[in-house]
N, C-alpha and C positions, 0 to 999 in steps of 0.2 A: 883845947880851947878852955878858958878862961869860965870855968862852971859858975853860975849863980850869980854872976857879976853883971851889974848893970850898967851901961854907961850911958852915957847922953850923946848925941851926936857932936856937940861942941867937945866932948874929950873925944871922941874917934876922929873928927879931925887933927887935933893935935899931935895924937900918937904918931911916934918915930915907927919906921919902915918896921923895925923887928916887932915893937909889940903890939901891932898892926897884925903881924902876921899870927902871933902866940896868940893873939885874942880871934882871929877868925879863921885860923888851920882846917879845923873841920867843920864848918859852916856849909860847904862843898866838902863833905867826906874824902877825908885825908887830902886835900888838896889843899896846899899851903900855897902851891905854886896860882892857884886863884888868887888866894890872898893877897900876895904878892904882887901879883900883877893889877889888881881891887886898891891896893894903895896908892897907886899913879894917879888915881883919878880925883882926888881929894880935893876940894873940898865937898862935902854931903850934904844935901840941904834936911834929909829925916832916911830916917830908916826903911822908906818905902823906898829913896833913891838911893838909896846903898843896896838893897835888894833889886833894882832896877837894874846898876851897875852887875853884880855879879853874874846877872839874868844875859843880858848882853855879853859879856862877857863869855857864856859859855855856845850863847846862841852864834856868837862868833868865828869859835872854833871849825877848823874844817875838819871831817869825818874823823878822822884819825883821831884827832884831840880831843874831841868827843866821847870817841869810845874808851879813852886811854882817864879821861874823869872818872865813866861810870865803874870803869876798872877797877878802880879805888874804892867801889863800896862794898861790904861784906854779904856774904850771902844772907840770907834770911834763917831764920831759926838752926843756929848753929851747935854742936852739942856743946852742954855744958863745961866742957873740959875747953874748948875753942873760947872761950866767952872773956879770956885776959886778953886777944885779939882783937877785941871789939871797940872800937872810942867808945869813951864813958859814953857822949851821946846819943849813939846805936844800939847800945845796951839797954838802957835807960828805955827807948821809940821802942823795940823790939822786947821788954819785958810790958811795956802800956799796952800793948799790940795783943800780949796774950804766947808769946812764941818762944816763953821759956817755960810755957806748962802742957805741953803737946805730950798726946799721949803717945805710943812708941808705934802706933798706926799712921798717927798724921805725921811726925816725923820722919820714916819713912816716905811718908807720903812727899813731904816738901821737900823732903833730900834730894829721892827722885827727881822730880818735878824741877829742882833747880839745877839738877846736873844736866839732864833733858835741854831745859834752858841755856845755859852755860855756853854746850856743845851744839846748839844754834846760832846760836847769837855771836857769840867771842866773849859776853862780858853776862855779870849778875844780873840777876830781876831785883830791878831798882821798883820799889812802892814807897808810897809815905805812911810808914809805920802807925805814925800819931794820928793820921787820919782811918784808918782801917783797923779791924779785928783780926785772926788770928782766920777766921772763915772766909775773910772777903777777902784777903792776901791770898789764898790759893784758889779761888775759884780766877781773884786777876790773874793768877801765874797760869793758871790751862787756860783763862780766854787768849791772853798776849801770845801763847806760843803759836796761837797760828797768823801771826801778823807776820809780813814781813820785817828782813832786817833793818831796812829805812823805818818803818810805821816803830817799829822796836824801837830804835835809839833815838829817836823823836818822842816816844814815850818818856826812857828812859830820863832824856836831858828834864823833860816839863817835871819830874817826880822828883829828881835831882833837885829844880828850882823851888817846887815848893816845900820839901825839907829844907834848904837854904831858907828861906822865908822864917817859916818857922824859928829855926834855929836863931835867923837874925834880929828879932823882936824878941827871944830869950835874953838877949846878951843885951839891947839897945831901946832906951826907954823910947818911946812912938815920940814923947816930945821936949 
């Protein structure tokens, strides 16, 4: 994604199908193919309806597609050597978060706790990084694991959305 760059919604209409997608790839973590299919819809009336649109879009999706989005997002506090893995974006939520200075107790701790996860679920604990501290991301990771798998990827997608959010008022001026 297109870092630090602001556009207006009059040049996001504009944009051709490709740099459409180069500019919002991970807006939906690693999901270009959002993007993609986020371009059909054009024209935007603000940034709220382009986030509306991708919202839709995912709330659209049946099961499978769903879980095959949150697929694409990386674990949470990953070791430092994993960290060229990571979209700038992720990197950037997940160092504000606090979850590259874990001491080797909570890391531990989270690794567990997301593998635990993982092998419930089929897919990552999805949280919004930029909303949360490095404390309240693992106390959500043991409350979520006793929800079901529906109640989970219903989580999941809404945490999804408002990282997209986020991410899409980084990149698009509100007017």
């Amino acid at each position: 994604m297109a870092q630090n760059k602001h556009f207006s919604i009059g040049q996001v209409n504009l944009m051709d199908f490709y740099q459409f997608q180069d500019v919002f790839e991970n807006v939906v973590e690693n999901s270009r193919f959002c993007a993609a299919s986020v371009w059909s819809f054009r024209p935007f009336q603000d940034v709220q309806h382009l986030h509306n649109t991708f919202s839709h879009f995912l709330d659209e999706l049946p099961k499978e597609g769903k879980e095959g989005i949150i697929r694409g997002f990386p674990d949470l506090a990953v070791k430092l050597s994993a960290v060229q893995y990571l979209t700038a974006e992720s990197a950037s939520e997940q160092r504000l978060a606090g979850l590259f200075e874990l001491t080797d107790e909570e890391r531990h701790k989270i690794t567990q706790l997301n593998g635990l996860y993982k092998n419930k679920f089929g897919f990552p604990f999805v949280i919004c990084a930029r909303q949360n501290r490095k404390e309240s991301i693992m106390i959500g990771l043991e409350d979520r694991m006793k929800h079901s798998a529906e109640e989970e990827l219903h989580n999941a997608v809404n945490e999804a959305k408002i990282i997209c959010s986020l991410r899409l008022f980084d990149l698009v001026h509100s007017k």
